[in-house]
C-alpha positions as a printed Julia matrix, in Angstrom:
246×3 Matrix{Float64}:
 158.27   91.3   114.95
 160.74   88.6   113.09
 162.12   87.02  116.77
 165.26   83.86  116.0
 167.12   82.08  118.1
 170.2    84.38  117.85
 168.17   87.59  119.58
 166.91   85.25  122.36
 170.29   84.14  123.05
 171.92   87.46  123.67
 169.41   88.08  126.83
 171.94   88.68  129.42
 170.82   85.29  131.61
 172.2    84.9   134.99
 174.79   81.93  135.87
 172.68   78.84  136.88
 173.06   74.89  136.81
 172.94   73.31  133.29
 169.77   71.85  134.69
 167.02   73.38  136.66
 165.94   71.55  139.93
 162.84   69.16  138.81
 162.81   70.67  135.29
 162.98   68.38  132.22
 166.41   69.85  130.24
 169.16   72.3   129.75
 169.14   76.06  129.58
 170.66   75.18  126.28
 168.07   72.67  124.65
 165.18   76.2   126.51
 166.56   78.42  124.35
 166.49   75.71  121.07
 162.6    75.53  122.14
 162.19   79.08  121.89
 163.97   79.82  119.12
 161.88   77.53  116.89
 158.25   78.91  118.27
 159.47   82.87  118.65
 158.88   83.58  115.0
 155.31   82.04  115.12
 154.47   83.99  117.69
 152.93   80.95  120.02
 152.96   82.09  123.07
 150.91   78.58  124.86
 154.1    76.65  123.56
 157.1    79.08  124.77
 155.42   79.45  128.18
 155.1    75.26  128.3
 158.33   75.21  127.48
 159.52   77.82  130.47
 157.27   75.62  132.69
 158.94   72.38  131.85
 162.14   73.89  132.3
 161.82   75.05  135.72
 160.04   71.79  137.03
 156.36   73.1   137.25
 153.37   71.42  136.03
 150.97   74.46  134.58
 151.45   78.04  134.1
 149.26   81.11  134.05
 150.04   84.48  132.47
 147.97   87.55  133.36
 147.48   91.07  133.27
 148.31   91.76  136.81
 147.06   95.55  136.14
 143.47   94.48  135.29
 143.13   92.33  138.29
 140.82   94.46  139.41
 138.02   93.54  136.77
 135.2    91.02  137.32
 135.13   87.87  135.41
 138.14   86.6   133.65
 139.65   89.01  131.6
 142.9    89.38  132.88
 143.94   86.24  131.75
 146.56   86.23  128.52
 147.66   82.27  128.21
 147.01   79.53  130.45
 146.75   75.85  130.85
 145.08   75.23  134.34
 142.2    73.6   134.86
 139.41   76.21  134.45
 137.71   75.59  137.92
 141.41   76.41  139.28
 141.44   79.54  137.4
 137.97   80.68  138.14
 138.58   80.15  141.98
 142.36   81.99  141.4
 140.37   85.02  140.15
 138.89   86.22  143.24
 142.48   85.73  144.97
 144.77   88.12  142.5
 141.61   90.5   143.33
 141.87   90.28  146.61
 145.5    90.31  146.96
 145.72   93.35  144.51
 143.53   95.22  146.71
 145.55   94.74  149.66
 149.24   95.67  147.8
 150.8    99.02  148.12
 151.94  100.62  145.48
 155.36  100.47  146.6
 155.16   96.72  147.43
 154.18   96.3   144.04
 157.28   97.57  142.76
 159.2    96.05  145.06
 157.74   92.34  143.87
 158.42   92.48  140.38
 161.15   89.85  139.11
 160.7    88.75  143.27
 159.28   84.67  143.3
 155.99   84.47  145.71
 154.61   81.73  147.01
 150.75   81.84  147.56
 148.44   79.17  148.72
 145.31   78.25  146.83
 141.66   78.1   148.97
 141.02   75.15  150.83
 138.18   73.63  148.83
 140.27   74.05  145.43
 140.19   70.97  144.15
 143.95   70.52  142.42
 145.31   67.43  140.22
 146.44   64.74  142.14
 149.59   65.58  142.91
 150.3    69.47  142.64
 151.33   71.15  145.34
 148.55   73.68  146.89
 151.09   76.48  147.26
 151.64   78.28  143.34
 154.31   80.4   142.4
 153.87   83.98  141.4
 156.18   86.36  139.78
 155.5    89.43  138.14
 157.39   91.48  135.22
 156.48   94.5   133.58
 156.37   95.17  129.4
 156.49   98.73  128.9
 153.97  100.23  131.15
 152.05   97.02  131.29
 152.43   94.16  134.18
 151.89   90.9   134.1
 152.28   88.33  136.61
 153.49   84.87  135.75
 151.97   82.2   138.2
 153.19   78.3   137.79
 151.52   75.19  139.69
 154.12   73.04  141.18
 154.37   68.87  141.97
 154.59   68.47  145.48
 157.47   66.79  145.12
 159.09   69.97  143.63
 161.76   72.45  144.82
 161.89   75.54  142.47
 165.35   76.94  141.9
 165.31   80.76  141.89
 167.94   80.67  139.5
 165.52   79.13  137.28
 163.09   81.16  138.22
 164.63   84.17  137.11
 165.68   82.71  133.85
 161.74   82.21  133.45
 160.77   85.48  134.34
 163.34   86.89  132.05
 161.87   85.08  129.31
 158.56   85.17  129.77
 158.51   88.84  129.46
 160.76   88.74  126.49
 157.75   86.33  124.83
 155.05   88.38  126.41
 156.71   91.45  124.85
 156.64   90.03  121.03
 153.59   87.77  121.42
 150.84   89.78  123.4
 150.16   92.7   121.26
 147.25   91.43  119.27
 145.95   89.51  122.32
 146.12   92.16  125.16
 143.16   93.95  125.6
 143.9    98.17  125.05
 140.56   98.56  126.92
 140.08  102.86  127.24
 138.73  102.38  130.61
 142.16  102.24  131.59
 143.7   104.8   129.56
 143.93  108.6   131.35
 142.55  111.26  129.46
 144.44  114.24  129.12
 143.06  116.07  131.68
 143.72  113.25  134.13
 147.67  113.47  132.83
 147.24  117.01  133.94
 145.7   116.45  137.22
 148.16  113.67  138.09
 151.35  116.0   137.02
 150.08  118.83  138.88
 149.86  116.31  141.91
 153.19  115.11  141.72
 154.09  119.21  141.31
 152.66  119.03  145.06
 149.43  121.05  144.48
 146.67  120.83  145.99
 143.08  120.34  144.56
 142.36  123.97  144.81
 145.67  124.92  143.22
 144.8   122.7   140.69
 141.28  124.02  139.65
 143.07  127.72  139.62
 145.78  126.29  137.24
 143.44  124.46  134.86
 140.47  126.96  135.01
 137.97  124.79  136.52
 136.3   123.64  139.76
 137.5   121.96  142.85
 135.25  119.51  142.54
 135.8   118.28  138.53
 139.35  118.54  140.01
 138.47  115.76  142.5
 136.68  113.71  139.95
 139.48  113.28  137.64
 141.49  112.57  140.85
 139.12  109.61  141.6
 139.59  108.37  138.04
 143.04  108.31  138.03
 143.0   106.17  141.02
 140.14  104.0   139.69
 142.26  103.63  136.56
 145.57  102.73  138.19
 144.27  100.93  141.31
 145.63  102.93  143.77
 144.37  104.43  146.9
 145.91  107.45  147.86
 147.3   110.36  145.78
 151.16  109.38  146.76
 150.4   105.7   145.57
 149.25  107.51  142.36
 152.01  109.21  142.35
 154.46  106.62  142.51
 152.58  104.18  139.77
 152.75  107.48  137.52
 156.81  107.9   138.08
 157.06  104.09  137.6
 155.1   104.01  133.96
 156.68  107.61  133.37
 153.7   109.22  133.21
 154.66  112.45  134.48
C-alpha cells in the first residue's frame, strides 16, 4: 500500500499542545517524519519517531494476542535492550492471563502504567514504570509499550496521538512481518461451535445440531478458548462479537 503524507494527515487527531510534554517537536514536523518513511514501509523509524514525539526513550510493539506463546514471538518492532525484553516477556504473559475479556476491551486506546521486576536492570536513567497501550488492526491487537526518563511526564494527549498512529503504521507496515500462525486460526467447525454458543446452546444441543458427540463438542470448545485466550464460554463469546466472528 502507496501511504503519503496527505493520507496521514487527514487522521482525525485530537486537539493537543503544539508540543508534547518532554517530546522533541511539533505534531506538525510528526507528521513530516511520517510522511517521508510511510511509503517505505519502515516501521523501526515511524515508531522512533512516535517515541520521540511523546518524550519516551524506547518503544516496543507486540502482538498482544500471542502473548500467550513461549519465547519471543510476539514481538513486531522494538528497540529495548534485549535483557529488558526477555524479562518483559514473562510479564505480558502473566498479565494476559489475569485480564478479562471485557477488561481487555475496555483497555484498548486506555494509557497503563506497569512496573518492570525489581532485578531489571534499566539504562541509567529510565524510569522503572513503562507505558502500555493497546490498539487493535482488524481482528488483530497489538499493544504499544514505551520506556520513559524519569524525569518524564507523558501527556495523554500525546499519547493518544501515538496510539492513533501507531496503529495506522502497524496497519500498512505489519503484513509481511506478522506471523498468520494456523494455531490461532478456528477451523470451521470451531466457527460453528462458537456461533451455536453465542445462539445460547448448550453442548448437548450442539452435538444434536452438528451430528456429532458431546464430547468432540467439548473439544472444539477447549480450542476455541485455547485459540483466543479466554477462559470461560461468555469470555469467548465476547472476543468472538468483538473480532465479528459470529
Amino acid at each position: 500500500m502507496d501511504i503519503s503524507q496527505a493520507d496521514i494527515a487527514v487522521w482525525p487527531l485530537p486537539t493537543a499542545p503544539t508540543r508534547a510534554r518532554g517530546g522533541g517537536f511539533s505534531r506538525e514536523q510528526l507528521l513530516r517524519r511520517l510522511g517521508e518513511v510511510a511509503g517505505r514501509g519502515a516501521l523501526g523509524s515511524g515508531l522512533s519517531a512516535l517515541t520521540e514525539y511523546v518524550g519516551a526513550s524506547h518503544y516496543l510493539l507486540a502482538r498482544y494476542d500471542l502473548s500467550q506463546d513461549s519465547g519471543l514471538d510476539h514481538v513486531v518492532c522494538s528497540d529495548w535492550p534485549f535483557d529488558v525484553v526477555r524479562r518483559l516477556s514473562g510479564v505480558i504473559t502473566a498479565l494476559h492471563a489475569k485480564t478479562t475479556e471485557l477488561e481487555k476491551c475496555l483497555a484498548v486506546l486506555q494509557p497503563c502504567f506497569h512496573a518492570l521486576p525489581d532485578n531489571t536492570e534499566l539504562p541509567r536513567g529510565i524510569s522503572r514504570e513503562y507505558c502500555a497501550i493497546t490498539f487493535n488492526v482488524g481482528r488483530l491487537r497489538f499493544s504499544l509499550m514505551l520506556l520513559v526518563p524519569e524525569d518524564v511526564i507523558l501527556s495523554q494527549e500525546s499519547l493518544r496521538d501515538v496510539t492513533l498512529l501507531a496503529g495506522y503504521l502497524a496497519s500498512f507496515t505489519t503484513r509481511a512481518e506478522v506471523r498468520h500462525d494456523r494455531d490461532f486460526e478456528l477451523t470451521e467447525r470451531e466457527l460453528e461451535c462458537l456461533f451455536w454458543i453465542a445462539e445460547g446452546k448448550t453442548s448437548e444441543e450442539i452435538a444434536v445440531i452438528l451430528g456429532i458427540s458431546r464430547n468432540t463438542i467439548n473439544n472444539y470448545i477447549t480450542s476455541v478458548m485455547r485459540k483466543t485466550a479466554t477462559r470461560t464460554r461468555s469470555e469467548a463469546i465476547a472476543y468472538a462479537v468483538r473480532n465479528n466472528l459470529v
